[in-house]
C-alpha positions in Angstrom: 115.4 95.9 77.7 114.1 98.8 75.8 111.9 100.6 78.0 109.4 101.0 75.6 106.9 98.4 76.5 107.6 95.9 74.3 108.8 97.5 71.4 111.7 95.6 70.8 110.1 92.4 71.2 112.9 91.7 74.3 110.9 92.9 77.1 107.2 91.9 76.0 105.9 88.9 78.3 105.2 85.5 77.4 103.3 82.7 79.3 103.5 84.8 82.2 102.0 87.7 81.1 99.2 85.2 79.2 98.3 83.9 82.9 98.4 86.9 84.5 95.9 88.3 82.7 93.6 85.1 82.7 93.9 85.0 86.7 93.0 89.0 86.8 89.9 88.9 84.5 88.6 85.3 86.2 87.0 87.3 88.9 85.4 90.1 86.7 84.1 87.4 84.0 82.3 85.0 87.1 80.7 87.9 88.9 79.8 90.0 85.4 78.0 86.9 84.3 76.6 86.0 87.5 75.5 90.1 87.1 73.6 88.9 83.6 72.0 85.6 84.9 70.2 87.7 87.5 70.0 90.9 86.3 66.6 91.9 88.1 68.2 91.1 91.6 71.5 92.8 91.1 69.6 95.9 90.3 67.7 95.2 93.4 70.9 95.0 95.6 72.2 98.3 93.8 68.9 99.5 94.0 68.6 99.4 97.8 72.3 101.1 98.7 70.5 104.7 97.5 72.1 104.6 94.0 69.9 106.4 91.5 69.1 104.5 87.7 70.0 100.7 89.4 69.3 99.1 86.0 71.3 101.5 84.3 74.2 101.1 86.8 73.6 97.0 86.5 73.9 97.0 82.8 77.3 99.3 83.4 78.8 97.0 85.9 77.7 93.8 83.0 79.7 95.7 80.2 82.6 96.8 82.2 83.4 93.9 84.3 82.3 90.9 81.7 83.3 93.1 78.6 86.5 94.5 80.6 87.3 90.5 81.6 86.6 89.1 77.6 89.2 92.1 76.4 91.9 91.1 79.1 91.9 87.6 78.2 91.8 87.8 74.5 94.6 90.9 75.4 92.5 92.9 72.9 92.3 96.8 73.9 94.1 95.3 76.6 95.2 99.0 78.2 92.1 100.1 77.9 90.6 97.4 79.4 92.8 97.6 82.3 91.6 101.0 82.8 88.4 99.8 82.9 88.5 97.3 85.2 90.8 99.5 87.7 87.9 102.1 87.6 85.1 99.9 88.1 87.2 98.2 91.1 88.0 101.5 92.6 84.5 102.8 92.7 82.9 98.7 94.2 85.5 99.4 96.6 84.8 103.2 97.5 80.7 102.4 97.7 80.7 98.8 98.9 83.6 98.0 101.3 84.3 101.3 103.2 82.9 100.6 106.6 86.8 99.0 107.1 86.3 98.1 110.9 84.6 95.2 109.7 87.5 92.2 109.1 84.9 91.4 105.9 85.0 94.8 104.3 88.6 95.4 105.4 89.8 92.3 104.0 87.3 92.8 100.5 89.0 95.9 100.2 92.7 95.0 100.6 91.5 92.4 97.7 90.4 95.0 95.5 93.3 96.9 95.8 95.9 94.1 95.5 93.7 93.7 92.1 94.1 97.0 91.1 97.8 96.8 91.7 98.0 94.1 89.3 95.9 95.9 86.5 98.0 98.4 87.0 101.0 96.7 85.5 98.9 95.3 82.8 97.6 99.0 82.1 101.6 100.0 81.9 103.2 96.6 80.2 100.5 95.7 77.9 99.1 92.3 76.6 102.2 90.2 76.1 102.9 88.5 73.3 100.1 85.8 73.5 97.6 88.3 72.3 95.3 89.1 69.8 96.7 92.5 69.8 100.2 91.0 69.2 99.0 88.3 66.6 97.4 91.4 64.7 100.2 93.7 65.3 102.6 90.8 63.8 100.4 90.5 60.6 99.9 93.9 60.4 103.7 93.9 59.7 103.8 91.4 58.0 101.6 92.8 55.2 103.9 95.9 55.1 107.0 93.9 54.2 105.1 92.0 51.9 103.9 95.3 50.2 107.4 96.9 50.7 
């Protein structure tokens, strides 16, 4: 192991990793394209908490929890992605699930941040080897030896 996320090829994650990041994004690509199927009544439901611009906060949520889920699985900007995601999940969880003496919010909340925890070690580790970063990153050096 290198410590260097990956950079010596030793310590970058395989199948795991791959899965991992499938099982993460699942929940952010269902409910981001639920959000796009019925746009006009998430903006309602956003509408009615108080939050100001509810279309402009719909169309947000769309391209950070379906875009955020498409780069996670494809392990494409996959850092920044994670970031993303962790962002978006800590504010849902701050605005939506804070009344905690409810068992529903409490337990939607613990969910989010057991989510977050695992974004978090995608946002430190990285994509893994089955990724298009990685595929690129491999022909990307391959092309240098070649021109070497």
């Amino acid at each position: 192991m290198c410590g260097q996320h990956g950079e010596c090829g030793h310590c970058e994650g395989g199948y795991t990793t791959l899965i991992a990041r499938v099982l993460l994004a699942l929940v952010f690509l269902i409910v981001g394209f639920e959000k796009i199927l019925n746009f006009t009544g998430t903006a309602a439901v956003i509408g009615s908490t108080g939050i100001a611009f509810p279309e402009a906060v719909t169309a947000l949520a769309i391209i950070m929890e379906f875009g955020g889920a498409v780069l996670l699985i494809l392990g494409f900007y996959t850092r920044i992605a994670a970031w993303v995601l962790i962002t978006f999940t800590a504010l849902a969880t701050i605005l939506y699930h804070r009344d905690t003496s409810q068992a529903i919010q409490l337990m939607m909340a613990l969910k989010n941040v057991s989510i977050i925890g695992g974004l978090l070690l995608i946002a430190e580790y990285g994509p893994g080897r089955f990724s298009l970063a990685s595929v690129l990153k491999r022909k990307e050096q391959s092309n240098e030896k070649v021109s070497l």
